[in-house]
C-alpha positions in Angstrom: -14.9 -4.6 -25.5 -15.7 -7.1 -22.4 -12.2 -8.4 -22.5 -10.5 -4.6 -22.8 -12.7 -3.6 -20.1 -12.2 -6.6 -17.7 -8.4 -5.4 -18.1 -8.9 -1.8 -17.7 -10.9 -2.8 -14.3 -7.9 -5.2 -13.1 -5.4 -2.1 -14.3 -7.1 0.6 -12.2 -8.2 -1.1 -8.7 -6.2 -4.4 -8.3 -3.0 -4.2 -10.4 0.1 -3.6 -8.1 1.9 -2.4 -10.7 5.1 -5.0 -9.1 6.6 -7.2 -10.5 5.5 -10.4 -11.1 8.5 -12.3 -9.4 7.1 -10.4 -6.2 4.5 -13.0 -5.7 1.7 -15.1 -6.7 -0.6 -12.4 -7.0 1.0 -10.0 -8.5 1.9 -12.7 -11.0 -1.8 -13.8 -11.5 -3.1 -10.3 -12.1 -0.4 -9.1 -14.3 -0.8 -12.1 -16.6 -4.7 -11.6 -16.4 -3.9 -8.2 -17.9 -1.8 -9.5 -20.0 -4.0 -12.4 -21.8 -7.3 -10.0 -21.8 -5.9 -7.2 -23.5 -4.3 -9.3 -26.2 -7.5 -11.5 -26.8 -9.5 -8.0 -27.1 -6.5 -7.1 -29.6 -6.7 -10.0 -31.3 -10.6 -9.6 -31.7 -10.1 -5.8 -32.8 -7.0 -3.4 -33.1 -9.2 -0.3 -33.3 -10.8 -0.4 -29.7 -8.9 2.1 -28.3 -6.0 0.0 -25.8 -4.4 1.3 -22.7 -0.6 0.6 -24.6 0.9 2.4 -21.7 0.3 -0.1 -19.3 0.1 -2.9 -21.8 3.8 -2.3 -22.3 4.4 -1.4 -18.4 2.7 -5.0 -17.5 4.4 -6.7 -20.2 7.8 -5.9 -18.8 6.9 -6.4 -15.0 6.0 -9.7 -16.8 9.0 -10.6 -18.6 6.3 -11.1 -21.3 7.1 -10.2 -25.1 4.4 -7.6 -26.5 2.7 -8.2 -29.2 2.9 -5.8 -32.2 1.1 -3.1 -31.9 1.3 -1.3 -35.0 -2.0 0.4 -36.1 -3.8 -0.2 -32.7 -5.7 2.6 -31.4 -4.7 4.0 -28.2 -6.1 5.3 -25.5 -4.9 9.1 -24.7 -2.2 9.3 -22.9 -3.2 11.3 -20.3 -6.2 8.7 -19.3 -5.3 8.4 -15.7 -5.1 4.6 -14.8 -4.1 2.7 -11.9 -5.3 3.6 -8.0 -2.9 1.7 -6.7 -0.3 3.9 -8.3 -1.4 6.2 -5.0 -2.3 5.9 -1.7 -5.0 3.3 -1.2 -7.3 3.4 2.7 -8.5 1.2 4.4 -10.9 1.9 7.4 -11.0 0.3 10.5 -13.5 1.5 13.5 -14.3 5.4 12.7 -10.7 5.9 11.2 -9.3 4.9 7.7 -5.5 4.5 7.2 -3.6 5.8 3.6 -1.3 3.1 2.3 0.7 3.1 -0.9 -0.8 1.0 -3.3 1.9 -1.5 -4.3 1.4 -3.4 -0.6 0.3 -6.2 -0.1 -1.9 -7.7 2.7 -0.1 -10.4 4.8 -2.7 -13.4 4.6 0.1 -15.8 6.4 0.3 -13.3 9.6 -0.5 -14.9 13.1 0.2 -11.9 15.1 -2.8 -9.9 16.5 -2.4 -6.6 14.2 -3.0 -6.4 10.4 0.7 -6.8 8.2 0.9 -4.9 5.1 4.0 -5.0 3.1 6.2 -4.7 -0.6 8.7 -7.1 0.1 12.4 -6.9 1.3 13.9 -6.7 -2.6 11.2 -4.0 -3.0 11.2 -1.2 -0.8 11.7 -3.0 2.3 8.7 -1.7 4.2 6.8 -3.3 7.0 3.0 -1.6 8.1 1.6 -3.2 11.1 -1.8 -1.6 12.7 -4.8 -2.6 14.3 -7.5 -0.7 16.7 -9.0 -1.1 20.4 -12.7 0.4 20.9 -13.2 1.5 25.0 -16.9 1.5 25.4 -17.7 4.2 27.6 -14.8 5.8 28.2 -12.3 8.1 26.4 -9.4 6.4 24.6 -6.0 7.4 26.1 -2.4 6.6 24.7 -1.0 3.3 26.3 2.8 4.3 27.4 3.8 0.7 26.8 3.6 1.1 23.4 6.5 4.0 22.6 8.6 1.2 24.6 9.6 -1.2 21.2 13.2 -0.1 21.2 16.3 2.3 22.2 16.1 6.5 22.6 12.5 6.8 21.2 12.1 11.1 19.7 8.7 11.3 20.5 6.3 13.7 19.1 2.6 14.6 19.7 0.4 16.5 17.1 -3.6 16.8 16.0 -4.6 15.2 12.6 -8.0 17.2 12.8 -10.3 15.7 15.3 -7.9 13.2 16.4 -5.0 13.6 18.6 -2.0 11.5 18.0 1.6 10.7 19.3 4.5 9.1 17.3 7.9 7.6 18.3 11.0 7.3 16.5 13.7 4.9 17.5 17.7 4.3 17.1 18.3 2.2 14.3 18.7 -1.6 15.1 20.3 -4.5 13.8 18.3 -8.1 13.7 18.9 -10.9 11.4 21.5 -9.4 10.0 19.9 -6.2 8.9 19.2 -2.8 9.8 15.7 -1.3 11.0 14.6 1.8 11.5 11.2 1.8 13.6 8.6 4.1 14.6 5.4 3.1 16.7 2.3 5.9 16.7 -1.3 5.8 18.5 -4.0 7.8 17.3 -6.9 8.6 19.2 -10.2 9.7 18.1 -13.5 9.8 20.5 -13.5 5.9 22.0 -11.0 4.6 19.4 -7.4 4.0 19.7 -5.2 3.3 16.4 -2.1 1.4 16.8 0.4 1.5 14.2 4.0 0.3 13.9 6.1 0.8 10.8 9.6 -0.8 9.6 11.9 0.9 7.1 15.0 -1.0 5.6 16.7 2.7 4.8 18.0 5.6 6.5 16.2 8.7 5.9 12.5 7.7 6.0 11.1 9.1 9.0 9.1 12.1 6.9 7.8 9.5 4.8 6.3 7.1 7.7 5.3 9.9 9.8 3.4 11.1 6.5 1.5 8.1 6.4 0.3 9.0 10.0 -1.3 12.3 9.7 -2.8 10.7 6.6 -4.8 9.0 8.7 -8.8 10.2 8.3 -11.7 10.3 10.5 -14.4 8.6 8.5 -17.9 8.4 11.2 
C-alpha cells in the first residue's frame, strides 16, 4: 500500500503526463511511477492499481508492462492527474492558470518567470512576472504592447482586475514562425506582465483564455 500510494501521489500532483524523452524530469517521475507501482504489484495483485495510467506511463516510457492479468483495478472513473488541467500559480495578490504539462524554466536568466512544453511538443512559450507600486495605483506601461508589428489590442475586466492584451503579426526568427501576444493586468497596486509564444496559427482564443484565467487571490 506505501509504494501504490507514493505512485498514486506522483500520478496526481507531479506527473506531466509527457513523455519521458521531453526531459530529465519527466523521465525521473515517470520511471518513479513506473518502479513503485510494479514493486506494490509485485508485493500484492489485489490492491486495487491505477492500470489506466500504469499503461499511459508505461508507454510515455517506452517501458514494457508487466502482466496484469488478475490485478485489481481501480474504477475507471477515479479521476487522477491535476496536471491533466490547468495548474496556478500565485504571484503578489494574483494567481495565473497554466496547463499542466509545462514546465518551469530553471536555466532562464531573463528577469520574468519561463514556463514551457517544448518545441516538439506544443511549441508554447509563457513568460510573466509582477511589479508592486507602493502607494500608488498600478497603470499599464505603453512600452509593453510595443514587442512587434500591427499589435490588435484589446482591453477587458477579469472581475476586479482590469486588463489589456495585444496581438501581433506573425514573425519569423531562427527560422521559424511566432505568433505573440503581450498582456498587463492590473489589480489594486499590482501589475501582471505576461507574454506568450505560439508555434501555430490559430491560437489567439487559447492564449487570450489563459489571461482572463487569471484570479485575484488577497
Amino acid at each position: 500500500m506505501f509504494y501504490r500510494n507514493s505512485a498514486m501521489v506522483l500520478l496526481h500532483q507531479f506527473c506531466y503526463y509527457m513523455p519521458s524523452g521531453r526531459s530529465g524530469q519527466d523521465e525521473k517521475i515517470n520511471r518513479e511511477i513506473i518502479e513503485l507501482l510494479e514493486r506494490a504489484l509485485s508485493m500484492d495483485r489485489k490492491l486495487p492499481f491505477p492500470k489506466k495510467e500504469y499503461l499511459e506511463v508505461c508507454s510515455l516510457d517506452g517501458h514494457i508492462p508487466v502482466d496484469l492479468e488478475g490485478v485489481t483495478f481501480l474504477p475507471e472513473d477515479v479521476m487522477i492527474g491535476c496536471r491533466k488541467h490547468l495548474v496556478y500559480r500565485k504571484i503578489g495578490n494574483m494567481s495565473f492558470g497554466l496547463p499542466g504539462n509545462f514546465l518551469y524554466d530553471e536555466s532562464y536568466n531573463g528577469s520574468m518567470d519561463h514556463y514551457y512544453d517544448g518545441e516538439d511538443y506544443g511549441g508554447h512559450d509563457y513568460y510573466v512576472y509582477a511589479a508592486v507600486f507602493e502607494g500608488r495605483k498600478a497603470e499599464f506601461k505603453n512600452q509593453w504592447f510595443e514587442q512587434g508589428k500591427g499589435p490588435e489590442i484589446m482591453d477587458f475586466d477579469i472581475g476586479k482586475a482590469v486588463a489589456r492584451a495585444a496581438f501581433y503579426e506573425p514573425e519569423e526568427r531562427d527560422g521559424e514562425i511566432l505568433y505573440g501576444m503581450s498582456a498587463q493586468v492590473l489589480y489594486k497596486e499590482q501589475r501582471m506582465n505576461i507574454n506568450i509564444i505560439s508555434r501555430k496559427q490559430g491560437e489567439k482564443d487559447w492564449a487570450l483564455g489563459l489571461i482572463k484565467n487569471i484570479k485575484i487571490t488577497e
